[in-house]
N, C-alpha and C positions, 0 to 999 in steps of 0.2 A: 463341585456339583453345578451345571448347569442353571443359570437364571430363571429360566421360565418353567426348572422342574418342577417345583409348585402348584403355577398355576396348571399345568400340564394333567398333574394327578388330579387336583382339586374337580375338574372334569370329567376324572376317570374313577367317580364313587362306586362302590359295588350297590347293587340294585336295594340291599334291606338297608345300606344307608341312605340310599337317597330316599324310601318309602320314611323309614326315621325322621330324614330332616323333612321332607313334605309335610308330614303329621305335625311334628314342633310347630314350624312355622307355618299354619295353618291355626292352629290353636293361639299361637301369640298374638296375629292378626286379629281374631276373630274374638278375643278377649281386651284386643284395642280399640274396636270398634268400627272395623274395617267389610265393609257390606260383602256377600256372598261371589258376587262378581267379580270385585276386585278382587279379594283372596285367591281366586283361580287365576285369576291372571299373574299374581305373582309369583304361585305355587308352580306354574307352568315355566320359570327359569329355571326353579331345583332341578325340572326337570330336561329342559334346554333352552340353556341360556342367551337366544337367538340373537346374535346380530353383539354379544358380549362374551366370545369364546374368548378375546385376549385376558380378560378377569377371570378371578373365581366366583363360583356359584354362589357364594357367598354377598361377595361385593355387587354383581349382578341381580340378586333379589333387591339388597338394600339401595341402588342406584336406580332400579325401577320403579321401587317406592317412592324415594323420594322422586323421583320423573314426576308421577304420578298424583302425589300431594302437591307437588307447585302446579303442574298444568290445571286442576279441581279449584287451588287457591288464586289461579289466574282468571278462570272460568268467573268463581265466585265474586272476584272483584268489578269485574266488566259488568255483569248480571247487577251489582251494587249500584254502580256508575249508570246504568241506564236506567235502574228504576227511580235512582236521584233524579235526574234528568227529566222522568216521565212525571216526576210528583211534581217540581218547581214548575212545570211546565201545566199541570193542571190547576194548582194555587194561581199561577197568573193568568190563566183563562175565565177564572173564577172574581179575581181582583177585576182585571179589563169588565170582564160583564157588569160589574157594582161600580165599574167608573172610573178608576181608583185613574189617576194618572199615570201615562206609561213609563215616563220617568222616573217616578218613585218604584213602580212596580220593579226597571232595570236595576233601581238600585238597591232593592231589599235581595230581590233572586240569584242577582250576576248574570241573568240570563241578556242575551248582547237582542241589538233593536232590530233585528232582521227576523229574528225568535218571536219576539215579541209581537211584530206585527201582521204575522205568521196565524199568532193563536185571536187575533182580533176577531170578535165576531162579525159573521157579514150583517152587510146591512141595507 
C-alpha cells in the first residue's frame, strides 16, 4: 500500500461524512467555548483544508486550532504587557506630580530614566 494512501483518502470523504464530521466538530467546539466565528473557521478545513492537503482533515482542524489558540495567547500577552506598561507608567506620573523622587520612583517601577523623565510634568 502506497504511503500517502491515507492521507489521500482521508481528503476524499463522501459529502454525508463530511456534513457528519462538520456537525461533531462544530458541537465540540462550541461546548468548549470556542466563539461563533472561530468555529467556522475551523469548520471550513473539514471542509478544505487550504494550504494543508499534505495532512488529513483531521490533523488539519486540530493544527489550525491550535494555530489559532497560540496566535489569541500571543495577542493576549502583548495586550498584558502594554497595559502593564501603561499602569507603571501612570503610578509614576502620579508619584512625580506628589514629588516623590525620580530615583525612588525608577526603582519601585523598573521603569528606566528616559521614561521617567518623559512622564515629568511640564513646568
Amino acid at each position: 500500500m502506497p504511503e500517502d494512501y491515507i492521507e489521500k483518502l482521508s481528503l476524499q470523504i463522501p459529502e454525508s461524512l463530511v456534513k457528519l464530521l462538520r456537525d461533531v466538530i462544530q458541537v465540540l467546539l462550541d461546548r468548549s467555548g470556542f466563539d461563533r466565528q472561530e468555529i467556522e473557521k475551523y469548520i471550513a478545513y473539514v471542509e478544505k483544508p487550504e494550504g494543508k492537503e499534505h495532512i488529513g482533515m483531521f490533523e488539519a482542524v486540530i493544527e489550525s486550532i491550535i494555530e489559532g489558540r497560540e496566535e489569541a495567547r500571543q495577542e493576549g500577552l502583548e495586550e498584558g504587557r502594554q497595559e502593564g506598561q501603561e499602569r507603571l507608567e501612570s503610578v509614576a506620573r502620579k508619584a512625580l506630580a506628589e514629588g516623590i523622587q525620580v530615583e525612588l520612583i525608577q526603582k519601585i517601577t523598573g521603569l528606566d530614566m528616559e521614561t521617567l523623565e518623559a512622564l515629568l510634568p511640564a513646568r
